[in-house]
N, C-alpha and C positions, 0 to 999 in steps of 0.2 A: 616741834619736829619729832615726828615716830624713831623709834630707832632702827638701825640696818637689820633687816631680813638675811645675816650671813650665809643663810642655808640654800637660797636660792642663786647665791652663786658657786664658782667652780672651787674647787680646793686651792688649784693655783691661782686662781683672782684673789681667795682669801687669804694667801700662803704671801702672795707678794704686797699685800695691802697691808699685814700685819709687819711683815719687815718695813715696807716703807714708814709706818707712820712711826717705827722704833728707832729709826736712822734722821727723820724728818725736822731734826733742831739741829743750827749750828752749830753746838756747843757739842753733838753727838755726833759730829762728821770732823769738826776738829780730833776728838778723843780718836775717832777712829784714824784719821790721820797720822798723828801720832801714835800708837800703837801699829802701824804698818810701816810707819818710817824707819821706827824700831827694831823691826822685823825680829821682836821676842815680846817678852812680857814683861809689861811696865808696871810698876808698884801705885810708889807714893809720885812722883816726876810730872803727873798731870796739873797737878796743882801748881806747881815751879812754873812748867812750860804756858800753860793756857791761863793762868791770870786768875782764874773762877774760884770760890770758896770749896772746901774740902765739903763740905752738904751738898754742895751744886755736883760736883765731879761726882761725890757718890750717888745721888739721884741719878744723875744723868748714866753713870754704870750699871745701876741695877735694872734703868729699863732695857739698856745693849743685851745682858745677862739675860733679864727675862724675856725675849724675846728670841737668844738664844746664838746670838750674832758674837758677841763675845764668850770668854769661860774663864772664871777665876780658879785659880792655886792658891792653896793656901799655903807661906814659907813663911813660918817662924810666927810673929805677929802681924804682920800684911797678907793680903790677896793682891797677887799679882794677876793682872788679866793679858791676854792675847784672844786675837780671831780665833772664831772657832771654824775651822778649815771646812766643815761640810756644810756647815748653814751658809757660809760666802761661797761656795760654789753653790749652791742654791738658789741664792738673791742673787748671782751672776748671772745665771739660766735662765730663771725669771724674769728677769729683769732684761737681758739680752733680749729673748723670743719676744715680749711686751715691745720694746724700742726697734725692734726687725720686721715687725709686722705691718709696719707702716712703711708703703713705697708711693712715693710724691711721684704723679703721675704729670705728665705733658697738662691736662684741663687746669689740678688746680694750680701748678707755676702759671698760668696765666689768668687764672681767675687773680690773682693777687699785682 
């Protein structure tokens, strides 16, 4: 299989395909879960709450990070992460307008 041609599509096709496939594991919508349940910056507590190995949590951080959807602090010797507040209204926008686009017309509720 070739690889994706990114360029022929739109920014925001690229823009929301690169957050989805970064949020796209359970294990990264748990985290993100809990860091909103939080509603601050959580440390070391993922590892406590979600069961998963401290490589797994930090994997799974550093694609949230690189992607840009989380941001770490650094206090003392931990990184503490929280949402990064303008990238989630972003993938909200996006995400939003993408799931609004779509209006289920009279044909196909009865095609089905």
């Amino acid at each position: 299989m070739g690889l994706t041609k990114s360029e022929i599509f739109t920014s925001e096709q690229n823009q929301l395909s690169m957050l989805l496939k970064a949020i796209a594991h359970p294990a990264r919508i748990a985290i993100l879960q809990q860091i909103i349940s939080a509603n601050a910056c959580i440390c070391g507590d993922l590892v406590e709450e979600l069961g998963l190995a401290q490589a797994t949590i930090s994997q799974h951080l550093k694609e949230l990070k690189n992607a840009g959807i989380i941001q770490g602090t650094i206090e003392g010797v931990k990184v503490c992460y929280c949402i990064d507040p303008d990238t989630w209204s972003l993938l909200e926008s996006l995400l939003g307008s993408f799931l609004g686009s779509y209006k289920k017309t009279e044909a196909v509720a009865n095609f089905f």
